[in-house]
C-alpha positions as CSV (number, residue, x, y, z in Angstrom):
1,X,3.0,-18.8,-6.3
2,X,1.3,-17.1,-9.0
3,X,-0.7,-19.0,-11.8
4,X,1.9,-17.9,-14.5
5,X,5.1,-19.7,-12.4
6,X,2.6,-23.2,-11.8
7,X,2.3,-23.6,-15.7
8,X,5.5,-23.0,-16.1
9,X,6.6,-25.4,-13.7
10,X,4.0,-27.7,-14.7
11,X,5.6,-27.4,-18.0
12,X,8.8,-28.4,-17.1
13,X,7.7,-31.2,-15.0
14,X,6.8,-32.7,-18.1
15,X,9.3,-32.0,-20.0
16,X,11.2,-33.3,-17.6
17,X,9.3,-36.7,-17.5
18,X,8.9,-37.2,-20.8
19,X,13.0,-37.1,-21.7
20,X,13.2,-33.6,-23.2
21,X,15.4,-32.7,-20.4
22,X,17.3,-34.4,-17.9
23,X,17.0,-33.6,-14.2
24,X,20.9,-32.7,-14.2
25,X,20.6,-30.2,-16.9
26,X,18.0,-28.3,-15.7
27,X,20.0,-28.3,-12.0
28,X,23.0,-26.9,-14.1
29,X,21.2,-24.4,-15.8
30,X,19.7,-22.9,-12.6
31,X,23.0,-22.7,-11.1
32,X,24.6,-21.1,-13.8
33,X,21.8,-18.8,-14.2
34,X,21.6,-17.5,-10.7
35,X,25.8,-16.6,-10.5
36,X,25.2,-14.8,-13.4
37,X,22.2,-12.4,-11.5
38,X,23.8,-12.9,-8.5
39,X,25.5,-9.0,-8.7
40,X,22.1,-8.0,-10.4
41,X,19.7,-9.4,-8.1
42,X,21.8,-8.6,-4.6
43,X,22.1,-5.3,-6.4
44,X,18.4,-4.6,-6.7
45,X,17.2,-6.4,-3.0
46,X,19.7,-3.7,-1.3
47,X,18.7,-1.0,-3.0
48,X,15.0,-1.3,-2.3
49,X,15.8,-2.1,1.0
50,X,18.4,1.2,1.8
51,X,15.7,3.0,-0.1
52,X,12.9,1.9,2.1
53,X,15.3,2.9,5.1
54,X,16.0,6.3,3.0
55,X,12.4,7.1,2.8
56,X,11.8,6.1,6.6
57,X,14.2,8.7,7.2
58,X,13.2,11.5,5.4
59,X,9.4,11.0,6.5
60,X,10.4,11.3,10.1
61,X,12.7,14.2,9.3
62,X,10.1,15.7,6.9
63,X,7.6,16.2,10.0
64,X,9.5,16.4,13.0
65,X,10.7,19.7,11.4
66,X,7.1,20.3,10.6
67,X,6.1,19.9,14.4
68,X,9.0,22.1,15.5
69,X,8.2,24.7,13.2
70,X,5.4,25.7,15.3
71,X,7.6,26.6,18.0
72,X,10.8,27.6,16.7
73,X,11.3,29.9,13.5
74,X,10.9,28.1,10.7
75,X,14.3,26.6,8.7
76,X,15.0,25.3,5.2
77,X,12.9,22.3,4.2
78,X,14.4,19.1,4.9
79,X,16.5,17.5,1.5
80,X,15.4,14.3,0.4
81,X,17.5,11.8,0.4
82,X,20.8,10.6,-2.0
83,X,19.1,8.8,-4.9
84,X,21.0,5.3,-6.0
85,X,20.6,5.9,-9.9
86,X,24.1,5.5,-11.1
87,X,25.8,5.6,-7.9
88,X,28.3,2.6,-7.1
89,X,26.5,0.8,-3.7
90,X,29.3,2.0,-1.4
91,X,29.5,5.8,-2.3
92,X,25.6,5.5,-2.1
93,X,26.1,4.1,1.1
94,X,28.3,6.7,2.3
95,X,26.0,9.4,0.8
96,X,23.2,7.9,3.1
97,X,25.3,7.3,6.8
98,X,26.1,11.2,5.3
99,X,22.3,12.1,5.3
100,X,21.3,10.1,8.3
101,X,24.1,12.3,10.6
102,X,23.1,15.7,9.0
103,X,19.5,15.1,9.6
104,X,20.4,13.5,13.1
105,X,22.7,16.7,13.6
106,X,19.9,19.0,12.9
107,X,17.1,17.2,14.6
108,X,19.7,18.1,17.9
109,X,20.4,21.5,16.8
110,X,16.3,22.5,17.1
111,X,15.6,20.4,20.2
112,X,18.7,22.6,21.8
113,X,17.0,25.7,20.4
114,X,13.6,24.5,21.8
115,X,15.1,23.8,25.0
116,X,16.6,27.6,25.2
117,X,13.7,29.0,24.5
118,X,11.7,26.7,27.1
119,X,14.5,27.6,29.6
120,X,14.1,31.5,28.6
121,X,10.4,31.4,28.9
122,X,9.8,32.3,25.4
123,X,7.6,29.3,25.1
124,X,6.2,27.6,28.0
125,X,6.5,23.6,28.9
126,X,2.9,23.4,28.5
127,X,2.5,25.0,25.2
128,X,5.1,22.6,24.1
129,X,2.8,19.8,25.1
130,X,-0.2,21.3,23.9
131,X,0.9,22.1,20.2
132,X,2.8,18.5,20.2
133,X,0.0,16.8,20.8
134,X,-2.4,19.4,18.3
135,X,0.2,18.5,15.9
136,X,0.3,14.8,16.3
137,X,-3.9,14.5,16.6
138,X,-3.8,16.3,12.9
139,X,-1.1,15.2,11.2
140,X,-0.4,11.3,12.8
141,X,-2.7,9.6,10.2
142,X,-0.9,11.2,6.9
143,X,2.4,10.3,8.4
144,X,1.0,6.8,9.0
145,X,-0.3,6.9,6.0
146,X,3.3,7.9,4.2
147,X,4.9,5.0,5.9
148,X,2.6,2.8,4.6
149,X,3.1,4.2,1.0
150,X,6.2,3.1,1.4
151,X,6.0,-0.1,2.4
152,X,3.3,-1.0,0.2
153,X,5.9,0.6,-2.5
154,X,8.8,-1.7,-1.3
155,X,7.0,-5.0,-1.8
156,X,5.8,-4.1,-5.1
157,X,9.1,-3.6,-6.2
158,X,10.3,-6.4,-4.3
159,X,7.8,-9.2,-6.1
160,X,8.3,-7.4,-9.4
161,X,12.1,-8.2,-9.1
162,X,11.2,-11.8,-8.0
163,X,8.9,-11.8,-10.7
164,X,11.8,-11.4,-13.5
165,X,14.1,-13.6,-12.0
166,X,11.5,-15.9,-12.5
167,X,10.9,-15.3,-15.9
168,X,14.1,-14.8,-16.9
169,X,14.7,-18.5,-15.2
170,X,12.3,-20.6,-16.8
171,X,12.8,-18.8,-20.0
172,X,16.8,-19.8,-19.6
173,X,15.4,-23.5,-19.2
174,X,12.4,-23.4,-21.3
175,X,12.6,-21.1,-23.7
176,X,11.0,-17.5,-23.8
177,X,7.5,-17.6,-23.0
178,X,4.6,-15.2,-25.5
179,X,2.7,-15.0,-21.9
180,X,5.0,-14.0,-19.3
181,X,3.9,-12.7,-16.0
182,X,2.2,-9.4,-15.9
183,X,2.7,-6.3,-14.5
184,X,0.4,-5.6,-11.1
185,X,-1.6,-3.0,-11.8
186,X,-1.4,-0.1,-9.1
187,X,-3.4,-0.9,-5.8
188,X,-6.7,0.0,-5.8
189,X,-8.3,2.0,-2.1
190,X,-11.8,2.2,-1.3
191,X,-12.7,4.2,1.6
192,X,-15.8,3.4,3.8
193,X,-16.9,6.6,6.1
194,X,-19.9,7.5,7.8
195,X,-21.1,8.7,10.9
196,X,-20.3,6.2,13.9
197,X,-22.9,3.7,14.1
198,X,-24.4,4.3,10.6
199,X,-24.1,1.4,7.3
200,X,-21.8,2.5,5.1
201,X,-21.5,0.8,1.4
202,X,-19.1,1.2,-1.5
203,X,-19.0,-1.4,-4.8
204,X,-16.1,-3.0,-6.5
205,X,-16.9,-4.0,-10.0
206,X,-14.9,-7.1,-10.8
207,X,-14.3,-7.8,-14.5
208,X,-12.6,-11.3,-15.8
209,X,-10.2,-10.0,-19.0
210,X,-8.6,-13.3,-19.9
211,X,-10.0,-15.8,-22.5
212,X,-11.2,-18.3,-19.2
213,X,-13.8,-18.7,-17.1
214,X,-12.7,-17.6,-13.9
215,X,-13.8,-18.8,-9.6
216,X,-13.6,-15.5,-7.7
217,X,-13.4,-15.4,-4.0
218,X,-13.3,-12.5,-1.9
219,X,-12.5,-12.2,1.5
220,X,-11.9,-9.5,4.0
221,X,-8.7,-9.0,6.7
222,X,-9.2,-8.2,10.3
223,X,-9.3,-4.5,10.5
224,X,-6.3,-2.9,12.3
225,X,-6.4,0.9,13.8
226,X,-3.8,2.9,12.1
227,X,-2.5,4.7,15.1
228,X,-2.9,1.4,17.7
229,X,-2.7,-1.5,15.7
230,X,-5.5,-3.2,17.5
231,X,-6.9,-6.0,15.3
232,X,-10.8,-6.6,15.1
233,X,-13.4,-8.4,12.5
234,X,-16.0,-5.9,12.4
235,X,-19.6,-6.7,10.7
236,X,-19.4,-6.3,7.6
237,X,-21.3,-8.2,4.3
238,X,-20.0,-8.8,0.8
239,X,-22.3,-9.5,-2.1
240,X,-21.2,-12.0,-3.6
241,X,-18.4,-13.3,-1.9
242,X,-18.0,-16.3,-4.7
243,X,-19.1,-15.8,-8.5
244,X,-18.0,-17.2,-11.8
245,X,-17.6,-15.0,-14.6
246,X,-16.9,-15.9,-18.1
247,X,-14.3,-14.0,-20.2
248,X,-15.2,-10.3,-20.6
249,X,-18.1,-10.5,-17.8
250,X,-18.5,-7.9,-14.9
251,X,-19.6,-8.3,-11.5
252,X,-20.5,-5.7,-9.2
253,X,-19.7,-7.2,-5.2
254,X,-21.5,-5.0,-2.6
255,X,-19.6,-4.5,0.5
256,X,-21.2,-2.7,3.2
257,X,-19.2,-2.4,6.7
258,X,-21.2,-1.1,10.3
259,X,-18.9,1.4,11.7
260,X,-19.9,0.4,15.2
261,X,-18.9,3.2,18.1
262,X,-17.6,0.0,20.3
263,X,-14.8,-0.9,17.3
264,X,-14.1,2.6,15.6
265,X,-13.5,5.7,17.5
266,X,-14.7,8.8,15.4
267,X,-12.0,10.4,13.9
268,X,-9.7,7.1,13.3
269,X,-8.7,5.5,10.6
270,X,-9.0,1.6,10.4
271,X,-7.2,-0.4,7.6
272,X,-8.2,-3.9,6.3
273,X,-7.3,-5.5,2.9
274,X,-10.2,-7.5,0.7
275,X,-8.3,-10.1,-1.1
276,X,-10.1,-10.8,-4.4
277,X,-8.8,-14.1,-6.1
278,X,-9.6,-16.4,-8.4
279,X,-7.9,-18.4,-11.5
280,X,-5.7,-15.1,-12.5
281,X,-2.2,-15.1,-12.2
282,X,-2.2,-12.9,-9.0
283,X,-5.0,-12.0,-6.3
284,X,-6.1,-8.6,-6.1
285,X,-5.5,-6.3,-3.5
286,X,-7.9,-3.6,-2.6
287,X,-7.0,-1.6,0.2
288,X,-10.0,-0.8,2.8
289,X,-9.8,2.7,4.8
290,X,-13.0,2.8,7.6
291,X,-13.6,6.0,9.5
292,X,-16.2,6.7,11.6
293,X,-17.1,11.0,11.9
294,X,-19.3,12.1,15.2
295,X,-22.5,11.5,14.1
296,X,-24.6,14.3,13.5
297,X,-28.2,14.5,13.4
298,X,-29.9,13.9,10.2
299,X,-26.6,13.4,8.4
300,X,-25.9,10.0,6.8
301,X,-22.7,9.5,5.0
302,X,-21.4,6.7,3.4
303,X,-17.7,6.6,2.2
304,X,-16.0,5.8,-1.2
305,X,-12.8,5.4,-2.3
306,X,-10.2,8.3,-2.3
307,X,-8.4,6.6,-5.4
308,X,-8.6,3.8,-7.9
309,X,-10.8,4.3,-11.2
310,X,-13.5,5.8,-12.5
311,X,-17.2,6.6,-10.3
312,X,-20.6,6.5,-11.5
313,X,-23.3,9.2,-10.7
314,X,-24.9,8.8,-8.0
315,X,-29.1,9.7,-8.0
316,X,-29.1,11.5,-4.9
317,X,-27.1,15.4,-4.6
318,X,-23.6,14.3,-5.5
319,X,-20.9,16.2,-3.3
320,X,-17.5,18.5,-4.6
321,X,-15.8,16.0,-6.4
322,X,-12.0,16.0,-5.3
323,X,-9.6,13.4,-6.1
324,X,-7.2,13.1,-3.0
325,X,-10.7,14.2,-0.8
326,X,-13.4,11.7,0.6
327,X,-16.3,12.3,-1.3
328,X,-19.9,11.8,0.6
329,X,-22.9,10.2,-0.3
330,X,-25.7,8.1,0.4
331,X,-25.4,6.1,-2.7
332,X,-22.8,3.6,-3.0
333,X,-19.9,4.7,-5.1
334,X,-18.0,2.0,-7.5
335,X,-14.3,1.3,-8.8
336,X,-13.2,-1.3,-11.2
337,X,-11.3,-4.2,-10.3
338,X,-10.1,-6.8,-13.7
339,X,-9.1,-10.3,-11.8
């Protein structure tokens, strides 16, 4: 429960206990309030749901044809998938079991043609297996990656609709509110790389925006291998893991992981989440990519993140800068985080 829904719990607790409104009311008021979203809110849950399905679905259509078109001559690109934008639910629905048995139709129709040319000896059973598993060594992390786009996608939009209901709930009963529950920001991704067996160190610079003094705590996941889902704690140190900042302070927090060979396997990404909280409404969420290269002698690279907000210089020979790349350096890089 974030901090914005306790206060305004809190203040209808004492409303409550102090006569202003009676326990029945308030019950009444909730009913009625959820039958009238009822349509809107069972409206919204399926449709982020179907849509996560709907993206599912076109990712694994998107490269399986991508695989196959290393093999077979290459067709049109795969459609996306029916948007729900002003479509009645059950003609969406019908527009989707539609999509699911073309792409399933045509996902047949190329593993027939595959099979011909296998059975022909166009293409031999071991080039198949050799280019499948080429493909899968290249491309397995950015489809792992798009799935978890998409769920990370889905659960925003998910506690964003809870988050209205909300407000629109206690507003029903309390009145509107001139502080209402904010908007999460997008999610911020720091990547650490490095040779395997090498320190690698990236900052987070955490800055306190509301008018209170705020507790911060951060704390790191078990990392998980993308492709495995093996679950580990590695070493790794943050600096400082607890702070207090008053309103409009900064604090940088150091984190610095060992990307030891026994844990990550060069070439592999490894996920983990550091949960920064504190006394703002939500915790922040900063999503931690690890990936440890063959090491190579007299190279030392330590990783940043591929996304977020703004870098500093580094002092040392600063690397291509490229926003969707992993930028390399031996000087920690920062991103802003406001808790």
């Amino acid at each position: 429960m974030s901090a914005w829904s306790l206060r305004r719990y809190q203040s209808l607790l004492e409303r409550v206990s102090c006569g202003d409104l009676k326990p029945d009311e308030v019950q009444k008021q909730f009913r009625d309030y959820l039958q009238e979203q009822a349509g809107t809110s069972t409206r919204e849950a399926v449709e982020l749901s179907v849509g996560l399905l709907a993206g599912l679905l076109y990712a694994e259509a998107k490269y399986r044809e991508a695989m196959l078109d290393g093999l077979l001559t290459s067709t049109d690109a795969v459609p996306p998938p029916p948007s729900p934008s002003g479509v009645d639910l059950t003609n969406w629905f019908q527009a989707l079991a539609t999509y699911s048995a073309e792409q399933s139709a045509r996902a047949m129709a190329r593993h027939q043609q595959l099979v011909e040319r296998v059975a022909s000896g166009a293409v031999s059973a071991a080039r198949v297996q050799e280019h499948t598993q080429q493909y899968l060594q290249t491309h397995a992390p950015e489809f792992l990656a798009a799935v978890m786009d998409l769920g990370l996608t889905f659960v925003g939009n998910l506690q964003r609709s809870s988050s209205t209901l909300a407000a629109g709930l206690y507003d029903r009963v309390l009145g509107p509110d001139d502080h209402g529950p904010s908007t999460p920001e997008p999610p911020v991704i720091l990547e650490l790389r490095g040779p395997a067996g090498s320190v690698v160190a990236s900052t987070v610079v955490v800055e306190n925006t509301r008018p209170d003094t705020a507790d911060i705590t951060c704390r790191v996941s078990e990392f998980t291998a993308r492709a495995f889902g093996r679950r580990f704690r590695p070493a790794m140190q943050i600096d400082p893991a607890r702070f207090t900042l008053v309103s409009g302070a900064q604090q940088d927090v150091a984190l610095r992981l060992t990307l030891d060979p026994s844990l990550f396997a060069p070439g592999a990404d490894y996920v983990a989440t550091l949960q920064i909280s504190g006394a703002g409404e939500r915790d922040l969420i900063v999503q931690l990519i690890a990936r440890a290269d063959a090491a190579a002698a007299g190279a030392t690279d330590a990783g940043a993140p591929s996304a977020g907000t703004k870098e500093e210089p580094a002092p040392s020979p600063p690397p291509a800068p490229a926003k969707t790349s992993r930028p390399r350096s031996t000087v920690p890089k920062k991103r802003k985080a406001r808790t």
